[in-house]
N, C-alpha and C positions, 0 to 999 in steps of 0.2 A: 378514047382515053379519059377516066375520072380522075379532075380534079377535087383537092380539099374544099369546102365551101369557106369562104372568105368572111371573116369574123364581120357582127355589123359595127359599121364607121362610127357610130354616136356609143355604141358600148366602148370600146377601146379610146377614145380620148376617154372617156368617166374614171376609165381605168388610170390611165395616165395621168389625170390631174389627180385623182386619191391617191399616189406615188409620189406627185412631186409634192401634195401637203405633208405626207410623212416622211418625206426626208426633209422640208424645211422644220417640222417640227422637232426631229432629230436633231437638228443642227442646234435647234434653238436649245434643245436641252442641255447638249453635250456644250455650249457657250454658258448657258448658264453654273452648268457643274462648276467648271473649268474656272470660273469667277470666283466660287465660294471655297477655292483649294486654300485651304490653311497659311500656306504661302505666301497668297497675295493680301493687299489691303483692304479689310473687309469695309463693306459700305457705310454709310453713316447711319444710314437706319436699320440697320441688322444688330441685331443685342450682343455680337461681335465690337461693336463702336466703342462700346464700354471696358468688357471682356474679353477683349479680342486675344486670341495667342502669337498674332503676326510677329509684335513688339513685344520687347523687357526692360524691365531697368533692374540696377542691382547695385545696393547697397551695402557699403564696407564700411565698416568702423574699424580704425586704426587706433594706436595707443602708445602712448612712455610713460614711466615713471614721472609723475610731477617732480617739478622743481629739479630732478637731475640730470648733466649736463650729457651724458651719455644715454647714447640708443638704448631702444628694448622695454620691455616688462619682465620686471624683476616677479613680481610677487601681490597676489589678487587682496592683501591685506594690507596694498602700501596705494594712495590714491593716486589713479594714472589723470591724464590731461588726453581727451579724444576727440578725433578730429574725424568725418567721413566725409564721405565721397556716393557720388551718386551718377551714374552713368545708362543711357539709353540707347536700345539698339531696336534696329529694324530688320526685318528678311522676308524679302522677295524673292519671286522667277527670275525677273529680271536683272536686280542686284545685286543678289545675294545678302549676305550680313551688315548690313552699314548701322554705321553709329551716327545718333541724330540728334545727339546733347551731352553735353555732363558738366557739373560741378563738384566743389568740394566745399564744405564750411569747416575751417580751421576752428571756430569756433573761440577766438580771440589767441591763439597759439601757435603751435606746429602746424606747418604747412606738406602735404605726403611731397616726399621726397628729401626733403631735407635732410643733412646729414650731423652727426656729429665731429669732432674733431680728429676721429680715428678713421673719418670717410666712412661712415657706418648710416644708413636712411634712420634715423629716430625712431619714427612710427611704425610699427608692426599692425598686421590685420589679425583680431581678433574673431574676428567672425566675418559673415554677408549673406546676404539673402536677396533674391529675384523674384520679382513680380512680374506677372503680365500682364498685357490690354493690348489697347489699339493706340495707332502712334500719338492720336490725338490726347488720350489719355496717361502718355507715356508724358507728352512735351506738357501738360497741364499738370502732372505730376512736380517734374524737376522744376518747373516754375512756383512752385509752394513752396518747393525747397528749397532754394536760391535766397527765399526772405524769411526762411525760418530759426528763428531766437528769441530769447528772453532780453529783457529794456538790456544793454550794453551800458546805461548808467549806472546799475546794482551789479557790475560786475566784481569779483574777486579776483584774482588772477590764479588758474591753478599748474602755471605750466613755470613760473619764474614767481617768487616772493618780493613783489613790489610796494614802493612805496608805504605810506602811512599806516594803514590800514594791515597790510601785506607782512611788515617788520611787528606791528604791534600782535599780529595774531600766533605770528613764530615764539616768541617772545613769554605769552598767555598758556599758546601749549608747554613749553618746558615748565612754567608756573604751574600748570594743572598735573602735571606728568609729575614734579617735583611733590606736588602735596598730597597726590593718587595714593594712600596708604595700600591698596586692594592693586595697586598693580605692581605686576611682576615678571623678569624677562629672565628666562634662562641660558641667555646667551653671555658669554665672557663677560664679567664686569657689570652685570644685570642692568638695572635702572638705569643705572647712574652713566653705565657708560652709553646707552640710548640718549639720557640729557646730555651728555659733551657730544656725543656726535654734532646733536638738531643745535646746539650752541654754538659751535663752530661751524654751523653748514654745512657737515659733511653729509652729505645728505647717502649718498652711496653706501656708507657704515652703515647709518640710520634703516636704510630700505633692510640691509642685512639683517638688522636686531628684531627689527618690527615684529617680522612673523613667530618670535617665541616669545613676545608678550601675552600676557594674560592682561586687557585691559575691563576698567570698571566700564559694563556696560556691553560688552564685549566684542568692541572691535576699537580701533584709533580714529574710527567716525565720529565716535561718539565724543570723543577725547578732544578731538576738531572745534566740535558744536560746543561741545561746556565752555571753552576757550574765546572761543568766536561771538556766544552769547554775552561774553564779558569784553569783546572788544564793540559788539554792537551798543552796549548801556553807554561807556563814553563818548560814543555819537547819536545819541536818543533814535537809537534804530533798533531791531529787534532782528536776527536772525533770517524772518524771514523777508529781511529783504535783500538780502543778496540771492548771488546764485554763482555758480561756479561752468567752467566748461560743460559739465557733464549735464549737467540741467539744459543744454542747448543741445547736447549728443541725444537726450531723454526725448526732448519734445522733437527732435528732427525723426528717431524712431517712430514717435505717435503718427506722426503723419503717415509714414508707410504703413504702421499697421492697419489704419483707416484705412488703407486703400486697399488692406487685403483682406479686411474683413469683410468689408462693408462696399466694395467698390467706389468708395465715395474720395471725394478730393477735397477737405478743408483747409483752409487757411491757419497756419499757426497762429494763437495768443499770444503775447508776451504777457497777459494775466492768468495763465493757464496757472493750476496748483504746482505743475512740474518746473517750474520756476521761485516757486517759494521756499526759499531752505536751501542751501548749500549742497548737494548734493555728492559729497568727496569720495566716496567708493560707490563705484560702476562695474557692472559685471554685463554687458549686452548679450 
């Protein structure tokens, strides 16, 4: 009877160990993939560290009516007082979606949530936008932003008309509004009843009249600044040295954009030029 001849013994281990190097190299590939899945935290030294898509943050900017005591945005010609928010999140395999930070910068004002008298939240989101990176880049992000503002000593207030400063500029705008010959409002009662409203504080009439003004210069910004320029001379200061919410709403934007531009993380100035000047209509 013919048997098969029997393979030779040193060919078949050679075989065997080329098998088990390619299945550990297998393995090694399929761990390596498996590492780089989008999902997970990419390495520190992968150009994911930076840019990574794991993590996002997303920034809101909320908004009211300055100075009135009721929720909402009325009208993009009457200056709002803005507050945001900034919030981090992370997603893994193992996780899923978790959130790994957040703040908000009231920005001397409204706080998100708060209400008004009617039980109504104040602030409304006018907009938001998401970034990505890596978480590291995420938590170095919200932390720029945690200390981001203009000196709080040059502040104005534009969410309640306060103090010295505050009364004397209300005051300067009806004086400027009053002697505007070039302005003109088509609403009931035109000027004039625009100046008794902001005289009486009604501020709520006031938001109503604004948007049919025809002001010198062409907006109530400008009518702010002429005002503001004359309450700055009786404190030997100049315009630009205040700043108002929204100049802190501006410069906490820069910082995002930096980072979407440019992937870059800088620290805010309080001498940044977006701090210089009053800044009283915002549109994000």
């Amino acid at each position: 009877m013919l048997t098969a001849p029997r393979p030779h013994r040193p060919l078949a281990l050679a075989r065997l160990a080329l098998a088990s190097v390619a299945l550990a190299a297998l393995a090694a590939l399929c761990t390596a993939c498996a590492a780089e899945l989008p999902a997970d935290e990419p390495t520190v030294d992968s150009e994911d560290a930076v840019r990574g898509s794991n993590c996002e943050a997303t920034f809101v900017w909320l908004q009211k009516d300055a100075y009135k005591e009721t929720a909402g945005r009325t009208s993009p010609a009457w200056p709002p007082h803005t507050t945001t928010t900034l919030d981090a999140y992370c997603t893994t395999k193992a996780a899923g979606r978790q959130k790994i930070g957040g703040a908000f910068q009231a920005n001397y004002g409204t706080e998100p949530g708060a209400v008004d008298k009617n039980g109504k939240v104040f602030l409304v989101e006018v907009k938001r936008e998401t970034v990505r990176g890596s978480k590291d880049a995420m938590l170095r992000l919200l932390d720029a932003y945690k200390t981001c503002g203009c000196n709080p000593d040059k502040f104005l207030s534009m969410d309640k008309l306060k103090g010295d400063v505050g009364n004397q500029l209300l005051a300067d705008v009806v004086k400027t509004i009053e002697n505007n010959t070039k302005l003109a409002c088509t609403a009931a009662g035109g000027k004039a009843a625009l100046v008794a409203a902001l005289k009486a504080s009604d501020f709520e009439k006031a938001i109503a009249i604004v948007p049919t003004c025809t002001f010198d210069g062409g907006d109530l910004g400008s009518t702010l600044d002429q005002a503001m320029a004359e309450v700055a001379k009786g404190t030997q200061k100049t315009l630009a040295d205040y700043h108002v919410c929204n100049n802190n709403a501006a410069l906490q934007t820069a910082l995002l954009e930096g980072f979407k531009t440019k992937g870059d993380i800088v620290a805010c100035s309080a001498t940044s030029p977006l701090c210089s000047g009053p800044k009283w209509l915002y549109n994000p």
